[in-house]
C-alpha positions as CSV (number, residue, x, y, z in Angstrom):
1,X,0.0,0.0,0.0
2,X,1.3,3.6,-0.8
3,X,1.7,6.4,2.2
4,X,-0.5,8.6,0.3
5,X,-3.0,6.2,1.7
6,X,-2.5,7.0,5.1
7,X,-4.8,9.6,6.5
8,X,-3.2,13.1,7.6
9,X,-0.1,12.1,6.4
10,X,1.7,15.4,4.4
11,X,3.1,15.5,1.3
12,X,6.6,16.5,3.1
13,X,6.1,13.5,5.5
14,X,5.8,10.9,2.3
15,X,9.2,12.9,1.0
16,X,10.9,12.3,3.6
17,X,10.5,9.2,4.7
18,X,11.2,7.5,1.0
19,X,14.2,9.0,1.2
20,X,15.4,7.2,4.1
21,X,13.9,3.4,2.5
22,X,10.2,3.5,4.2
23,X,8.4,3.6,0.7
24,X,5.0,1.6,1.7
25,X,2.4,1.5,4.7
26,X,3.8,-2.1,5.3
27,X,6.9,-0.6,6.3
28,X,5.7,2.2,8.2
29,X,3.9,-0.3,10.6
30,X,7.0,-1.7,11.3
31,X,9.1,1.0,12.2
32,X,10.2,2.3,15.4
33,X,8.3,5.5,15.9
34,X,11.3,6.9,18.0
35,X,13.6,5.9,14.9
36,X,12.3,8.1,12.9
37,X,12.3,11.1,14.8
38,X,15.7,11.1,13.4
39,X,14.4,12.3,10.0
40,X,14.4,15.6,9.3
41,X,11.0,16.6,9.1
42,X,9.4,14.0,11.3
43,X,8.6,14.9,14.6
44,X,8.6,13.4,18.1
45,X,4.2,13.4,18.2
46,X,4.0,12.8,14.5
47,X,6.2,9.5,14.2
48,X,3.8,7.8,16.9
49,X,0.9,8.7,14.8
50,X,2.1,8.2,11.3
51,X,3.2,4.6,12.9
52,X,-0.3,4.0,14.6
53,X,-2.1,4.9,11.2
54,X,-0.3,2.5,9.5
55,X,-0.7,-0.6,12.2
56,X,-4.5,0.3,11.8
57,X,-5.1,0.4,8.3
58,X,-3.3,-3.2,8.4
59,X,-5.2,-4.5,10.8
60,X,-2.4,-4.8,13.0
61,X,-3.7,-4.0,15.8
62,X,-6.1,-6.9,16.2
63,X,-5.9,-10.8,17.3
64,X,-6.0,-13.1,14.1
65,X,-6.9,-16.7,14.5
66,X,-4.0,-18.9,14.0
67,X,-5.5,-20.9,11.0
68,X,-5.3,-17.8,9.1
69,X,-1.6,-17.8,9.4
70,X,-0.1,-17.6,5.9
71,X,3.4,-19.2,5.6
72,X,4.6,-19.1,2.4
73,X,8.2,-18.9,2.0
74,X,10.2,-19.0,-1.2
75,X,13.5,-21.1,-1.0
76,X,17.0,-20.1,-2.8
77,X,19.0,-23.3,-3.9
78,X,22.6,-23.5,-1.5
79,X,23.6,-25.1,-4.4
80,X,23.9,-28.7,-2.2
81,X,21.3,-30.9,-2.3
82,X,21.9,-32.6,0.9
83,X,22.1,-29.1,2.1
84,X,19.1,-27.7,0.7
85,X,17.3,-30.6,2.5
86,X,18.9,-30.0,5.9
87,X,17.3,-26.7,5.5
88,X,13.8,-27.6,4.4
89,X,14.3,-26.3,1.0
90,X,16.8,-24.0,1.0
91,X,17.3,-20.2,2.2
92,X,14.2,-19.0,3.0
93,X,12.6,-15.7,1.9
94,X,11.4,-13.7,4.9
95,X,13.5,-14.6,7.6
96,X,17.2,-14.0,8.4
97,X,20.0,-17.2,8.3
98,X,23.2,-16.9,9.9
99,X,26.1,-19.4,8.8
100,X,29.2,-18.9,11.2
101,X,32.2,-20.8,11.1
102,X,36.1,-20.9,11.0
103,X,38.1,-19.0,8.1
104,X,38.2,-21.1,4.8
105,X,34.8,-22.8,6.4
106,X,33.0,-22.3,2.9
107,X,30.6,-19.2,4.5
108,X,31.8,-16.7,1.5
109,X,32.0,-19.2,-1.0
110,X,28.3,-20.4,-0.2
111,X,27.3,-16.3,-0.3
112,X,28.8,-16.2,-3.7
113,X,26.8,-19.1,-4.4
114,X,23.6,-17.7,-3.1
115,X,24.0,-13.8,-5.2
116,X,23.8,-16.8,-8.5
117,X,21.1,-19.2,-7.5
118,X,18.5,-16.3,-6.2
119,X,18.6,-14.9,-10.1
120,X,17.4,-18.4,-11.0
121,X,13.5,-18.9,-11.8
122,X,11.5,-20.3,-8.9
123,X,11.3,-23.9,-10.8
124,X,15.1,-24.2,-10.7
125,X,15.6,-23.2,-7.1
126,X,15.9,-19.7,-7.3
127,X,13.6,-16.3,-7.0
128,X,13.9,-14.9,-10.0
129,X,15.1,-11.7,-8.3
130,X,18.9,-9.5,-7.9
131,X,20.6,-9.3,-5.4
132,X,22.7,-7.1,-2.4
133,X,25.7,-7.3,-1.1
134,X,27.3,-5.9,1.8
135,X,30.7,-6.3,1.5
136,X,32.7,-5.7,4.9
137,X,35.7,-8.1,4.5
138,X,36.9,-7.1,0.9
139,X,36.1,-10.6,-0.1
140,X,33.4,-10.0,-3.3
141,X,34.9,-12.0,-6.4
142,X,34.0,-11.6,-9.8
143,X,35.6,-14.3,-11.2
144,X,33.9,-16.7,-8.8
145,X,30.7,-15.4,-9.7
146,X,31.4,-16.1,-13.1
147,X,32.3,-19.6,-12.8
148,X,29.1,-20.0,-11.1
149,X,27.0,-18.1,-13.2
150,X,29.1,-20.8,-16.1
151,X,28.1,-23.7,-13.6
152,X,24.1,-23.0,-13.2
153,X,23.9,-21.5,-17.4
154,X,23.2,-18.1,-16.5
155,X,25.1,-15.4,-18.8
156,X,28.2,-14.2,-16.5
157,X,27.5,-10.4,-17.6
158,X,23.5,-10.8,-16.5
159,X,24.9,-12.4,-13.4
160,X,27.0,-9.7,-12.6
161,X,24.8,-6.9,-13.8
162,X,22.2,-8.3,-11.0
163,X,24.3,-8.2,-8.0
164,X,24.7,-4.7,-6.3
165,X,28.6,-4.4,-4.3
166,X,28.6,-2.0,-1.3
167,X,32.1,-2.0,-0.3
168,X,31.7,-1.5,3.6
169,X,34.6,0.4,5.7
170,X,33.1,0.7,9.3
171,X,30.3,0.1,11.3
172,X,28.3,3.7,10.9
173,X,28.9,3.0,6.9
174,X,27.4,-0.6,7.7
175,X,24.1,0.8,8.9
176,X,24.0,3.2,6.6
177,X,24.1,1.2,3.8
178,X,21.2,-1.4,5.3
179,X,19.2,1.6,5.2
180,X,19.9,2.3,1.6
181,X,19.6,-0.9,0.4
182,X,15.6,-0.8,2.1
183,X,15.7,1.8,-0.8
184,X,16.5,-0.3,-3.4
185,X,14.3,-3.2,-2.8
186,X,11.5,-2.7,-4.8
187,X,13.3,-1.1,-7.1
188,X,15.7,-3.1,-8.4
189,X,13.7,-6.0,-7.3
190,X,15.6,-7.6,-5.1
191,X,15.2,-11.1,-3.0
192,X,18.4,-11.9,-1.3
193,X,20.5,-9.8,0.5
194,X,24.2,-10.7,1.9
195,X,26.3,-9.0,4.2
196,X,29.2,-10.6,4.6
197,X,30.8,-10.6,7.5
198,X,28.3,-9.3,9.6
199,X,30.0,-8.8,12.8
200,X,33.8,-8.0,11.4
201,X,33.7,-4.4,11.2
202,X,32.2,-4.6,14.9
203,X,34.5,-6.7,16.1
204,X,37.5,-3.8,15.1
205,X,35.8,-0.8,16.5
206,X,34.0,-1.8,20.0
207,X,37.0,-3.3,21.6
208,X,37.1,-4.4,25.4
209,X,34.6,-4.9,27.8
210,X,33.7,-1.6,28.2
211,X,32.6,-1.4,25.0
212,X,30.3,-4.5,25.1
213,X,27.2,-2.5,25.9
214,X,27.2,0.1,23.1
215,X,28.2,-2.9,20.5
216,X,25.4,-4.6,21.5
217,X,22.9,-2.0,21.2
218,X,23.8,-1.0,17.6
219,X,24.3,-4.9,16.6
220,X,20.3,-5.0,18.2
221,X,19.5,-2.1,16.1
222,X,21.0,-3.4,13.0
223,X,19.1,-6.9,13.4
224,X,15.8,-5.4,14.2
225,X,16.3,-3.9,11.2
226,X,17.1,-6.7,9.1
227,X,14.3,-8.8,10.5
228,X,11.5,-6.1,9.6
229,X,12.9,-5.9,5.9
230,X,12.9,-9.4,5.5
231,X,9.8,-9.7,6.8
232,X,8.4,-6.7,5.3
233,X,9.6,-7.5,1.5
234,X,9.3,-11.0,1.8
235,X,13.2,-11.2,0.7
236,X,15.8,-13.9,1.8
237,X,18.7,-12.4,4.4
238,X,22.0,-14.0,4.4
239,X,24.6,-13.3,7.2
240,X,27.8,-14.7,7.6
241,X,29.4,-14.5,11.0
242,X,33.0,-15.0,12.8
243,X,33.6,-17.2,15.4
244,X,35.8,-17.1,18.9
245,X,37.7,-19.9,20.4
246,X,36.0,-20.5,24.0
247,X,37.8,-23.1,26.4
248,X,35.8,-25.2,28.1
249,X,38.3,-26.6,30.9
250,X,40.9,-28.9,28.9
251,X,38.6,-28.5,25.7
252,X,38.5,-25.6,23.3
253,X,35.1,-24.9,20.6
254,X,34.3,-22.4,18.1
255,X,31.1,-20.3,18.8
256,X,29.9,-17.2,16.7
257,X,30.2,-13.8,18.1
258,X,27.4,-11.8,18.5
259,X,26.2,-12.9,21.7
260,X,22.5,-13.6,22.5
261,X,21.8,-10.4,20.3
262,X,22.6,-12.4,17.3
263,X,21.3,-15.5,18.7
264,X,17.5,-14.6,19.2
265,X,17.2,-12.3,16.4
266,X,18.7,-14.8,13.5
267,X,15.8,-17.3,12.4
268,X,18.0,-20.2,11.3
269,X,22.0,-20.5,12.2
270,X,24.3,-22.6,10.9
271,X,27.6,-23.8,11.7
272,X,29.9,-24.7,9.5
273,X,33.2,-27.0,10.4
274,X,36.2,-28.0,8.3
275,X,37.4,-31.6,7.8
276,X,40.5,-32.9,9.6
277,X,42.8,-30.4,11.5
278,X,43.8,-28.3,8.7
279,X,41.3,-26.6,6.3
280,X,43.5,-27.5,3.7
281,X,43.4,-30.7,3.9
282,X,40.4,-31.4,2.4
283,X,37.5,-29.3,0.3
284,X,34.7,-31.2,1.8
285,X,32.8,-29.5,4.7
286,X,29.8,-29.8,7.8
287,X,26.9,-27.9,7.7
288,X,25.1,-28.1,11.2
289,X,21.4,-26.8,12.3
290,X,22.2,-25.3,15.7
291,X,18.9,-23.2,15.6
292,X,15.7,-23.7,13.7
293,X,11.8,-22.5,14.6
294,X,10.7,-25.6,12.1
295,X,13.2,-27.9,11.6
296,X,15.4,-30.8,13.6
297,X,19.1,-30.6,14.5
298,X,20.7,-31.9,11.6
299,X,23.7,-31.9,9.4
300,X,24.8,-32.6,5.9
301,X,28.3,-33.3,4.0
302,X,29.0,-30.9,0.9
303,X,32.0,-29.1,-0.6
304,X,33.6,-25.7,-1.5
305,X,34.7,-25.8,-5.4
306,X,35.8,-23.2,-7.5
307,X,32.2,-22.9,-9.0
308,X,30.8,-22.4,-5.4
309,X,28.8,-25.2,-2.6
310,X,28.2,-28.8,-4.7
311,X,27.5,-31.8,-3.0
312,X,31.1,-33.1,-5.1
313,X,33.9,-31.7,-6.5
314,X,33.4,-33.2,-9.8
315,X,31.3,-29.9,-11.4
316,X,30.2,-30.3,-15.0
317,X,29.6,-27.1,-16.7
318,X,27.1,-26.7,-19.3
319,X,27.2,-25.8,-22.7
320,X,28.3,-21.7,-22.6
321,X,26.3,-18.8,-24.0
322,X,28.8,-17.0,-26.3
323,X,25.9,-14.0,-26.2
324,X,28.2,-11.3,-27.8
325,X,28.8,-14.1,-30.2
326,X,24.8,-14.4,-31.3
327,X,24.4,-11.1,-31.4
328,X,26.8,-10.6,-33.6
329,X,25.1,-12.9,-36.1
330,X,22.3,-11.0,-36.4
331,X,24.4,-8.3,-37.8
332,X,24.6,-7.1,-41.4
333,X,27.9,-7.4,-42.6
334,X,29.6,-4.7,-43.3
335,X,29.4,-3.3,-47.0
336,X,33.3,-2.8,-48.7
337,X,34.0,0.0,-50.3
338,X,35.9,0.1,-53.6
339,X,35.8,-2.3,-56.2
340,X,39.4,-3.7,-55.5
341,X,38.2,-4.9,-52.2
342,X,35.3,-6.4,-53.4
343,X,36.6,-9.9,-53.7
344,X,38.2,-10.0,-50.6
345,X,34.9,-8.6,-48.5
346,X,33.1,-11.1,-50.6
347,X,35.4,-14.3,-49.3
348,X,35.3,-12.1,-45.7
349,X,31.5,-12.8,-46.1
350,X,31.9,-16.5,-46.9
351,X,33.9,-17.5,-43.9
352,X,32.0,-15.7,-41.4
353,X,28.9,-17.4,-43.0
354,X,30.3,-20.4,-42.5
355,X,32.0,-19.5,-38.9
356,X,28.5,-18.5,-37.6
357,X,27.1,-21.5,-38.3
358,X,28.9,-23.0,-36.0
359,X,28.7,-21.2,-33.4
360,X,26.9,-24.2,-31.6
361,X,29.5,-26.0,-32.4
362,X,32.4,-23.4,-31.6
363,X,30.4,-23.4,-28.0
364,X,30.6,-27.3,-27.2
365,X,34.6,-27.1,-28.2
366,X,34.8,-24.4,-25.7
367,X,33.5,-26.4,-23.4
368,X,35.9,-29.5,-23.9
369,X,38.5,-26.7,-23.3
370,X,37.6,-25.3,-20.5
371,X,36.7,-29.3,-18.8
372,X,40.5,-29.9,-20.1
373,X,41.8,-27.8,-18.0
374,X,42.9,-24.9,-20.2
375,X,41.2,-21.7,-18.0
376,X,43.3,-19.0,-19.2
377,X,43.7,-19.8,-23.0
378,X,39.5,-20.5,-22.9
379,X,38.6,-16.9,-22.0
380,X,41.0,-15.4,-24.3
381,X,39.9,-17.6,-27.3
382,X,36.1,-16.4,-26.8
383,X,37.3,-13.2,-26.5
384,X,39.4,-13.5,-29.3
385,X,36.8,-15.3,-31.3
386,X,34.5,-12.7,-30.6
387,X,36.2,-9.6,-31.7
388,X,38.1,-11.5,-34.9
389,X,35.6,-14.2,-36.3
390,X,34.4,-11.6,-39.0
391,X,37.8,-10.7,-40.1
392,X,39.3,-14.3,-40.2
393,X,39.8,-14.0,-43.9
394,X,42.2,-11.0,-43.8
395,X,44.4,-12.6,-41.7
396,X,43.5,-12.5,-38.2
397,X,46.3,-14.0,-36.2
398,X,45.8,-15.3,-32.4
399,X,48.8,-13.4,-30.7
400,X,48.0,-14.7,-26.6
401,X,51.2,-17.5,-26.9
402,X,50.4,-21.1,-26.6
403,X,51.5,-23.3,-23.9
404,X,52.9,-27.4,-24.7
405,X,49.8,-28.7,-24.0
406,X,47.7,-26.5,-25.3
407,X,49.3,-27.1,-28.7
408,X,49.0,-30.5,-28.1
409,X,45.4,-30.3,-27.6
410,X,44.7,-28.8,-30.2
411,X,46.9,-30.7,-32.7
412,X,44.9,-34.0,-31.4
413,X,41.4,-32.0,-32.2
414,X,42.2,-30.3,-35.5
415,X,45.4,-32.4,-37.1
416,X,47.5,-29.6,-37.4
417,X,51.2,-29.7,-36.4
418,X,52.6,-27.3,-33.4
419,X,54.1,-25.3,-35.5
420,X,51.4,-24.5,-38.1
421,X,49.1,-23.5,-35.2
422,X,49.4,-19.2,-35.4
423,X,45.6,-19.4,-35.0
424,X,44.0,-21.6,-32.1
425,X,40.3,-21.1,-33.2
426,X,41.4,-21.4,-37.1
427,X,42.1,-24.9,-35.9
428,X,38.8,-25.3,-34.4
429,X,36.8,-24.3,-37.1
430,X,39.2,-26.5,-39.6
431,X,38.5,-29.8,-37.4
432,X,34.8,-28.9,-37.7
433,X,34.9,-28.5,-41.5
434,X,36.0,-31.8,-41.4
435,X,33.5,-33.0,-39.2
């Protein structure tokens, strides 16, 4: 429901509450009227009643019978089927999950994981929604996101250009953001939003025991805040947490920082543990229910790969999207000018006829290049391929260097000898022309 629904409410009031992220009645009724008194233009009488108003018109200030309780909650794939189980589904939209654990525990690679599988429809495990992220550790990898994007066939640029980075540098910028990003919810439609790490920032300024108090009270504010936006928007919150050794007489444990703050106000939490005593030693991880208001203490098995959380290492990535590539074939040629280049645009025309026609065939041979192992020669030959395959007839040459094995590879696909190879995807498209 829009404010301009809300009786008495000035045109001045509406202003300036949008600006600070309260854009509906819905979240109005949520607010804390003593919150807002903080916005210019709100007063200290005005807040209660704008609040009120709101509660009313939503009938929120009456008893409801249970049975007419609606629980419907969206779920965004973890990217681990024994761990979507363990968590009834999934990450669930409108409520708040904190995973905790060690470093290298697989919390930032299961976030990365999460910013992909949220843009994905609802019948394949995701929302069909972007996503935020609040970035407080520096740890935000495009590169990663890409490999996942490659992993679940979603176009890496898409996948990137639905993700919104806040780089976070203290703990008043860390607020400040989670109020902005209320802002963009509707907007950009958003269903998932990350901050990662939630506590790290705190854990550097409020230092000592002295300093407990305050901490607590803007960590209180912060998840209050949270909860009402997740509940509000019906969006899935994700927050990874630290952890502090605790000894226990002879016995040492990990538990996540935060206190009892963190602990009442998170809906699910989950702990995640390494395997053996290093967390080196091995990729595969434990995911643990330690809090749950609808499901059992369990755990699950999965693993950290370079395309995010998988339930094994062994990831098999699907046929690529070369979109720049497509759209390039719906593209007129371009027309030569003067008569002695006329033959030479004409054969131009030929070959990139008969390049774009196997473009689905160009894409599979990526593919077997990439699952060979050759990473860095199989972005710069789309790339290359992209910007050259209209030109391969004026003598286009491939100038990135070519490893051993990469020759080799490619003298085992397309017959040529090492040292005829000056053009990796001529190759290609030669082995195909025999095909």
């Amino acid at each position: 429901m829009d404010l301009s629904e809300i009786k008495k409410i000035r045109s001045r009031q509406i202003t300036a509450l949008t600006k600070n992220g309260i854009d509906s009645v819905e979240a109005l009724a949520m607010s804390v009227p003593r919150q807002l008194e903080e916005i210019n233009g709100i007063s200290s009488k005005a807040s209660k009643n704008l609040v009120w108003d709101a509660r009313e018109m939503l009938d929120m200030s009456a008893f409801t019978s249970a049975v007419e309780i609606r629980e419907e909650f969206d779920h965004i794939t973890t990217g681990s089927e024994e761990f979507d189980n363990i968590l009834g589904g999934g990450i669930s939209t409108g409520r708040i999950t904190e995973v905790f654990g060690a470093f290298k525990s697989g919390k930032t690679c299961l976030s990365h994981t999460a910013c992909v599988s949220a843009q994905l429809p609802n019948d394949h495990g995701g929302v069909g929604g972007s996503v935020l992220f609040l970035d407080t550790e520096n740890t935000f990898s495009k590169a990663k996101i890409k490999r996942i994007a490659r992993r679940f066939g979603i176009d890496e640029d898409e996948a990137l250009r639905n993700i919104f980075h806040a780089r976070i540098y203290s703990t008043d910028h860390q607020l400040q953001m989670t109020r902005e990003a209320e802002g963009l919810i509707k907007e950009k439609n958003v269903k998932l939003l990350v901050i990662d790490s939630l506590m790290a920032l705190m854990r550097s300024e409020y230092v000592g025991i002295g300093m407990l108090a305050q901490r607590q009270q803007v960590l209180n504010r912060l998840i209050h805040d949270l909860s009402r936006m997740a509940e509000t928007y019906d969006i899935a919150i994700l927050l990874t947490n630290q952890v502090a050794t605790q000894m226990k007489g002879h016995y040492a444990s990990n538990d996540a920082i935060g206190g009892n703050i963190v602990a009442h106000g998170c809906h699910f939490r989950v702990q995640f543990k390494t395997k053996g005593f290093s967390a080196n030693s091995s990729l595969q991880r434990r995911a643990i229910i330690v809090d749950a208001p609808d499901l059992p203490p369990e755990e699950c098995e999965f693993y950290i790969t370079e395309a995010g959380v998988a339930d094994d290492t062994d990831i098999k990535y699907p046929e690529i999207t070369l979109k720049k590539a497509r759209s390039a074939k719906k593209k007129g040629k371009k027309k030569s000018k003067g008569k002695s280049k006329g033959k030479s645009a004409a054969n131009s025309n030929e070959k990139s006829k008969n390049a774009s026609l196997s473009i689905e065939q160009l894409e599979a041979e990526f593919s077997e290049l990439k699952m060979a192992g050759f990473e860095d020669k199989y972005d710069e030959l789309i790339e290359f391929y992209e910007k050259n395959k209209d030109d391969s007839a004026s003598g286009a040459v491939y100038s990135g260097g070519l490893t051993n094995d990469f020759k080799q590879f490619l003298e085992e696909k397309g017959g040529n000898k090492s040292s005829d190879i000056k053009d990796p995807l001529a190759a290609i498209e030669q082995r195909l022309s025999k095909a």
